[in-house]
ZADO-1210 file (C-alpha; in nm, 4 decimals, padded with zeros to 6 digits):
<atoms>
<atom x="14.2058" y="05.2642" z="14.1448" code="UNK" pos="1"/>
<atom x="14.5102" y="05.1935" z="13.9491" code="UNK" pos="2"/>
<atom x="14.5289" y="04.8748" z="13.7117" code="UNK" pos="3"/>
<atom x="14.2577" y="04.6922" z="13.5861" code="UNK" pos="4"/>
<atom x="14.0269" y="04.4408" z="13.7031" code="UNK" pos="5"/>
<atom x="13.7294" y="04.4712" z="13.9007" code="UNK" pos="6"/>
<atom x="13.9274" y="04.5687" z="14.2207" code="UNK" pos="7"/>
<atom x="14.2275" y="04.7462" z="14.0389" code="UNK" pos="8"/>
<atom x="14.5685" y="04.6871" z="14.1565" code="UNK" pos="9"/>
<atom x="14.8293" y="04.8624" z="14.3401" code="UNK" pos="10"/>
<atom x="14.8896" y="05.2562" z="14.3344" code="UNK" pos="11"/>
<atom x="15.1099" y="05.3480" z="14.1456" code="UNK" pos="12"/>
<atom x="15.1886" y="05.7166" z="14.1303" code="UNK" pos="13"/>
<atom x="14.9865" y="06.0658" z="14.1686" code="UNK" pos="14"/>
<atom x="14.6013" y="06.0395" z="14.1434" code="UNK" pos="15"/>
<atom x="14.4464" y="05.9810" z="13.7846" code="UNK" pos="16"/>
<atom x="14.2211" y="06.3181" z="13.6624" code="UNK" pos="17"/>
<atom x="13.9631" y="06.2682" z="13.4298" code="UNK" pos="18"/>
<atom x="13.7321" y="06.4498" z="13.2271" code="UNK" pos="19"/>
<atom x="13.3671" y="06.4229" z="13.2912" code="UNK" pos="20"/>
<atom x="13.1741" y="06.4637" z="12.9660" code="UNK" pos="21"/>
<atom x="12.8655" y="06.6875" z="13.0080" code="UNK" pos="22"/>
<atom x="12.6654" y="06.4167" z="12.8730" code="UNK" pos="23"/>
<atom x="12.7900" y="06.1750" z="13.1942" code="UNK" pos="24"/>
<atom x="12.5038" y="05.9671" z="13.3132" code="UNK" pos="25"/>
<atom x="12.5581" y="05.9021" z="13.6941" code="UNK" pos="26"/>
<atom x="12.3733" y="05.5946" z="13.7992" code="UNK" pos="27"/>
<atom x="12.3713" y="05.4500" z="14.1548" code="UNK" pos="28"/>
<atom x="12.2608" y="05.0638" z="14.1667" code="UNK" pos="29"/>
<atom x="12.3823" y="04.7060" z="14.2318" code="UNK" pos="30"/>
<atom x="12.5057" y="04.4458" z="14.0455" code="UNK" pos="31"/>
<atom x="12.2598" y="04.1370" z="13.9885" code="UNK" pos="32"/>
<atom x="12.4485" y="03.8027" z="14.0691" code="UNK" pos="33"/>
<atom x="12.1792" y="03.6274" z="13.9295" code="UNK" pos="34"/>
<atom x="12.1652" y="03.7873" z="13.5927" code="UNK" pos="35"/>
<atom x="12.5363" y="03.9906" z="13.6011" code="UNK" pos="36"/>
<atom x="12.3773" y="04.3113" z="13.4692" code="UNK" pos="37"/>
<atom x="12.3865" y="04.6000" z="13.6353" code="UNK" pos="38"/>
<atom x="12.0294" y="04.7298" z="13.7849" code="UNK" pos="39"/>
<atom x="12.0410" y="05.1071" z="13.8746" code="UNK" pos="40"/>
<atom x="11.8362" y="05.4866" z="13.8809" code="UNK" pos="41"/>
<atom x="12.0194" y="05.8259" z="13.8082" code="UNK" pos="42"/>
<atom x="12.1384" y="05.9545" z="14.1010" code="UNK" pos="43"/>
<atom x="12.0088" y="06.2722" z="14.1683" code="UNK" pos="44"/>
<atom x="12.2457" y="06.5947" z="14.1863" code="UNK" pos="45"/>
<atom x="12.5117" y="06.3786" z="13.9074" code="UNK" pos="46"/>
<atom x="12.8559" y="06.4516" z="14.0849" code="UNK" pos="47"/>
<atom x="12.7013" y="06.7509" z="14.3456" code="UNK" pos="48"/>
<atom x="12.5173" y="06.4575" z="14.4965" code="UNK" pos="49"/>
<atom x="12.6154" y="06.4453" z="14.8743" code="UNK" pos="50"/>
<atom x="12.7464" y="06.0765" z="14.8459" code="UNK" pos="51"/>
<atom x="13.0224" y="06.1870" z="14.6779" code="UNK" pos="52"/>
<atom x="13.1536" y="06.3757" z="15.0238" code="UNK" pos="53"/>
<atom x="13.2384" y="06.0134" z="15.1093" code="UNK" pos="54"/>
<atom x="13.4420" y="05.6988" z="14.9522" code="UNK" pos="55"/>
<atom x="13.2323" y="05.5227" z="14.7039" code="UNK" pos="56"/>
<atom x="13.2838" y="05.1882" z="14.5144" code="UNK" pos="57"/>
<atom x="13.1907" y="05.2700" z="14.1103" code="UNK" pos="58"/>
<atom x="13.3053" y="05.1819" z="13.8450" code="UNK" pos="59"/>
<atom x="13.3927" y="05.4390" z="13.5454" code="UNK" pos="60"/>
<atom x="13.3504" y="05.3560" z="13.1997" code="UNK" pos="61"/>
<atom x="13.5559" y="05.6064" z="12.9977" code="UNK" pos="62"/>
<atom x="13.4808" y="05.6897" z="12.6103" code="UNK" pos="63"/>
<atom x="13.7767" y="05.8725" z="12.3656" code="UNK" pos="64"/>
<atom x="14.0043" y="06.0934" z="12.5356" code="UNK" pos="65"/>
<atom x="13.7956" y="06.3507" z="12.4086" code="UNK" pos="66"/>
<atom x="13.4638" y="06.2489" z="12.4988" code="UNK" pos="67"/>
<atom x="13.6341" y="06.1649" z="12.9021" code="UNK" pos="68"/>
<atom x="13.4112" y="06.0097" z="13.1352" code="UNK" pos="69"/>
<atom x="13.1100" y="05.8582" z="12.9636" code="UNK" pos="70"/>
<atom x="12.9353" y="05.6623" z="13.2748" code="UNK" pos="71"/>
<atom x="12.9763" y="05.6493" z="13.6031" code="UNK" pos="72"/>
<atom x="12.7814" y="05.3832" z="13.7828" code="UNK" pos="73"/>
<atom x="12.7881" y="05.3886" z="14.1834" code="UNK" pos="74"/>
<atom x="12.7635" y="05.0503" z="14.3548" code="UNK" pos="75"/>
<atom x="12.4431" y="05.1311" z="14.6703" code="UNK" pos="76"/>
<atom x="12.6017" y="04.9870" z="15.0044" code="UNK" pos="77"/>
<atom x="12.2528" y="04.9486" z="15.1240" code="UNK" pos="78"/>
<atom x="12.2025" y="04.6218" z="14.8581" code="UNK" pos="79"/>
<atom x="12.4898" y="04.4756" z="14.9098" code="UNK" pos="80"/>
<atom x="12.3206" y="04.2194" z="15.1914" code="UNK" pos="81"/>
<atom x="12.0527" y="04.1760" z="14.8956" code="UNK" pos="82"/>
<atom x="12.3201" y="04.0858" z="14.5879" code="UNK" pos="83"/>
<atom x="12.4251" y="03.7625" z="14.8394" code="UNK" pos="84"/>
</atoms>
């Protein structure tokens, strides 16, 4: 999403690309309300992973413009009932 915040703001413009480092770690979790850290376990396949076929909610932490993508950590709609 365009802008910043947890939810972004509005589009504005083409699509952003970004670089995916080799080194990525892919992580698919939730985040704890109780202690605001994020609990998660590699997802397996990285980016071939078949959840990708679909929307998801993450949330990308980028490094340098060299280094790209450094994290990518995928929010698991099946604990959101849980993280209430």
């Amino acid at each position: 999403m365009w802008g910043s915040g947890f939810y972004g703001g509005k589009e504005e413009g083409p699509p952003r690309t970004r670089h995916v480092s080799p080194k990525a770690q892919i992580v698919i979790g939730w985040l704890n309300p109780k202690t605001r850290k994020f609990k998660g376990k590699e997802l397996e396949g990285g980016l071939k992973n078949e959840i990708f076929k679909s929307t998801v909610h993450a949330r990308i932490i980028t490094g340098s413009d060299k280094e790209g993508v450094m994290r990518i950590r995928v929010f698991d709609k099946s604990k959101i009932k849980d993280a209430k």
